[in-house]
C-alpha atoms as an extended CHARMM CRD file, in Angstrom:
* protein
*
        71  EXT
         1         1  UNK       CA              0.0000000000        0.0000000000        0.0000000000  PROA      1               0.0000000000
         2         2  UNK       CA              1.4090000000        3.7310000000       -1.1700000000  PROA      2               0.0000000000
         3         3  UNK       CA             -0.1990000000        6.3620000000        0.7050000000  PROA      3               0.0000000000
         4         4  UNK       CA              0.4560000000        9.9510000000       -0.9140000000  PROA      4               0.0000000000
         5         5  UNK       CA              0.4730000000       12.9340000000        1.3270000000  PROA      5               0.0000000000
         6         6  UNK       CA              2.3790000000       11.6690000000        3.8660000000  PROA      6               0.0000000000
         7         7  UNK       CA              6.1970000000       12.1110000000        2.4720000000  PROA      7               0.0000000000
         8         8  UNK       CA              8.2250000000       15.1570000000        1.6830000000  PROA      8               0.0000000000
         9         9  UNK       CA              7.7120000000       16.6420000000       -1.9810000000  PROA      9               0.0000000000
        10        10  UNK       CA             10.6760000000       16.4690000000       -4.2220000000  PROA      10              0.0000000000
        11        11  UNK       CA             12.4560000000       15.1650000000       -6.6070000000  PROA      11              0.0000000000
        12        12  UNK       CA             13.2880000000       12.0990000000       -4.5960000000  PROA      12              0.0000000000
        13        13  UNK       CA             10.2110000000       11.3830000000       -3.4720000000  PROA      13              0.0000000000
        14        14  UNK       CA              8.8210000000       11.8270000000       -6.8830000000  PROA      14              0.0000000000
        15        15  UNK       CA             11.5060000000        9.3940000000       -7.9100000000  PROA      15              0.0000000000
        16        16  UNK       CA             10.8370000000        7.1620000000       -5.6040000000  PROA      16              0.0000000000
        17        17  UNK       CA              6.9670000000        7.1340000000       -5.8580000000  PROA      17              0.0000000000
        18        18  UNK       CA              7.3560000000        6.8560000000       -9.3530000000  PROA      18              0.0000000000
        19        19  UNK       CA              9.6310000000        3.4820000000       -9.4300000000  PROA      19              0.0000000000
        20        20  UNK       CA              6.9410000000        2.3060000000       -6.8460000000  PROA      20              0.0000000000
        21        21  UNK       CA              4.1280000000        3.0570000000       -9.5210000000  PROA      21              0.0000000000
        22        22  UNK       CA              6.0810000000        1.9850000000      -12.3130000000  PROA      22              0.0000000000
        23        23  UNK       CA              7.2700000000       -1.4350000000      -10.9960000000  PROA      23              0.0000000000
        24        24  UNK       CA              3.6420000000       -2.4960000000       -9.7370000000  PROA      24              0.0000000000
        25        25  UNK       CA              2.2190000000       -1.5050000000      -13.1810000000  PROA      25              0.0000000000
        26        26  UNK       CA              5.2350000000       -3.5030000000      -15.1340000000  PROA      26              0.0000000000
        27        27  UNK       CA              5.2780000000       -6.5690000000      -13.2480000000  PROA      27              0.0000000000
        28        28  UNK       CA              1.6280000000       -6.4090000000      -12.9780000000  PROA      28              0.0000000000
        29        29  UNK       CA              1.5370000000       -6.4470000000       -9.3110000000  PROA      29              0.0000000000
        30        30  UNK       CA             -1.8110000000       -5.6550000000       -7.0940000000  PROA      30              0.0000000000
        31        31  UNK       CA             -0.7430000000       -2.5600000000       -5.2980000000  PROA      31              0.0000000000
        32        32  UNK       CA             -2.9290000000       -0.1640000000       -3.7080000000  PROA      32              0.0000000000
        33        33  UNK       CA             -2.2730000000        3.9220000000       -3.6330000000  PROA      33              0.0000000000
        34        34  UNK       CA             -4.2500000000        5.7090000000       -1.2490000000  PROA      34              0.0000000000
        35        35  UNK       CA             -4.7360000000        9.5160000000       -0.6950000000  PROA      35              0.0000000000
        36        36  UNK       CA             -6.8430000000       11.9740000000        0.1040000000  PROA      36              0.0000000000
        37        37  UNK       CA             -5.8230000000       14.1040000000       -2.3230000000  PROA      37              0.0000000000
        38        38  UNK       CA             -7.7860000000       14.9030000000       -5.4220000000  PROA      38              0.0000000000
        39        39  UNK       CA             -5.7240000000       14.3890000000       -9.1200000000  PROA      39              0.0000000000
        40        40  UNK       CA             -5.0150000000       18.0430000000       -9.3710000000  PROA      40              0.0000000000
        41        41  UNK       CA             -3.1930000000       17.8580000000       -6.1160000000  PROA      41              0.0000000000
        42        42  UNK       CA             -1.5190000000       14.8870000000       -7.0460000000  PROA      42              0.0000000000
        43        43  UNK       CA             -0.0530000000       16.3570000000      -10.2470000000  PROA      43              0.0000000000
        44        44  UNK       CA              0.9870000000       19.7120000000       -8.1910000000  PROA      44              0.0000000000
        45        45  UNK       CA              2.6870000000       18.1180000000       -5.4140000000  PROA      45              0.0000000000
        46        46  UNK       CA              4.6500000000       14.9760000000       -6.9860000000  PROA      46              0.0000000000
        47        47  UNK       CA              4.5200000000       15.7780000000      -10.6250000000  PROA      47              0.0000000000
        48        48  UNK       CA              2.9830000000       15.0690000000      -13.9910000000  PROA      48              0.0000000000
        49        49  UNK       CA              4.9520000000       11.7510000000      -14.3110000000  PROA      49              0.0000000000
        50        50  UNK       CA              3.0850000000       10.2270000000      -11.3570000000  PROA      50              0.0000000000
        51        51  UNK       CA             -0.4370000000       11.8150000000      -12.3070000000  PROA      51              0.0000000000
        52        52  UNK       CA             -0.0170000000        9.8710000000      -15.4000000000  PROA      52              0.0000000000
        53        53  UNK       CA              1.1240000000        6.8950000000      -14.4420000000  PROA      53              0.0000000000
        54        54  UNK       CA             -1.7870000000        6.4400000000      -11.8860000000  PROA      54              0.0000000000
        55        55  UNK       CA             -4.3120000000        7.0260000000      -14.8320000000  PROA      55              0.0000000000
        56        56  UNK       CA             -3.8120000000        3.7840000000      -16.1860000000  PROA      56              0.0000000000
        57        57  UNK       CA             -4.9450000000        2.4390000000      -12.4930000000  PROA      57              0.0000000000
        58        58  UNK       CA             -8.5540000000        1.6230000000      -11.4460000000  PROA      58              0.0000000000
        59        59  UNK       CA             -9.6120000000        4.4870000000       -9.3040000000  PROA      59              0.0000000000
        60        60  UNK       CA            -12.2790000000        3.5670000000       -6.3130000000  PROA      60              0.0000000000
        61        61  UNK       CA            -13.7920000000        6.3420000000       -4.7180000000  PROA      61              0.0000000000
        62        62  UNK       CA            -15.0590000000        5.5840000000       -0.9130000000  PROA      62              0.0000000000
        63        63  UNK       CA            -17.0050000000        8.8820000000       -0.2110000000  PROA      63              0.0000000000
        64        64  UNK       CA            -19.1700000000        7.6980000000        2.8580000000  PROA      64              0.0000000000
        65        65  UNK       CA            -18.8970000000        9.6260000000        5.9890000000  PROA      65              0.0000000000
        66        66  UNK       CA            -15.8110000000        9.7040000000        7.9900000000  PROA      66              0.0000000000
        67        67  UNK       CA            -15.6720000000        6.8270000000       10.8210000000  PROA      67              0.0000000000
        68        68  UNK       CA            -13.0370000000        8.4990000000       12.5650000000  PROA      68              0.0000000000
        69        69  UNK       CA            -15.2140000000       11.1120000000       13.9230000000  PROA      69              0.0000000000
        70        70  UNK       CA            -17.4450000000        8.3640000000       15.8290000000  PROA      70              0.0000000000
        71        71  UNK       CA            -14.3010000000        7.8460000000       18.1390000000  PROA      71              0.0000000000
């Protein structure tokens, strides 16, 4: 599991998100990205690269209400 929004912005941690994405895709590999940030963000904050890359993924939108504010 990759979850964006967590890590420093950069070039390294675009580089490194990217080989994540790019490996998982190539080798065909289940891997799950999770964020709470919406595509534009994505594409601002680790770059157009990565934004394209998770196109090509299914995207699953959970948009029930929050559980963490029962707690």
């Amino acid at each position: 599991i990759v979850v964006f929004g967590i890590e420093r912005e950069g070039d390294r941690a675009e580089g490194d998100y990217y080989d994540i994405i790019d490996d998982g895709i190539s080798n065909e590999l289940v891997t799950v990205f999770s964020s709470n940030f919406s595509e534009v963000d994505i594409a601002k904050t680790f770059g157009l690269r990565i934004d394209s890359r998770l196109k090509e993924c299914l995207e699953v939108t959970f948009d029930g209400p929050d559980l963490r504010e029962n707690f």
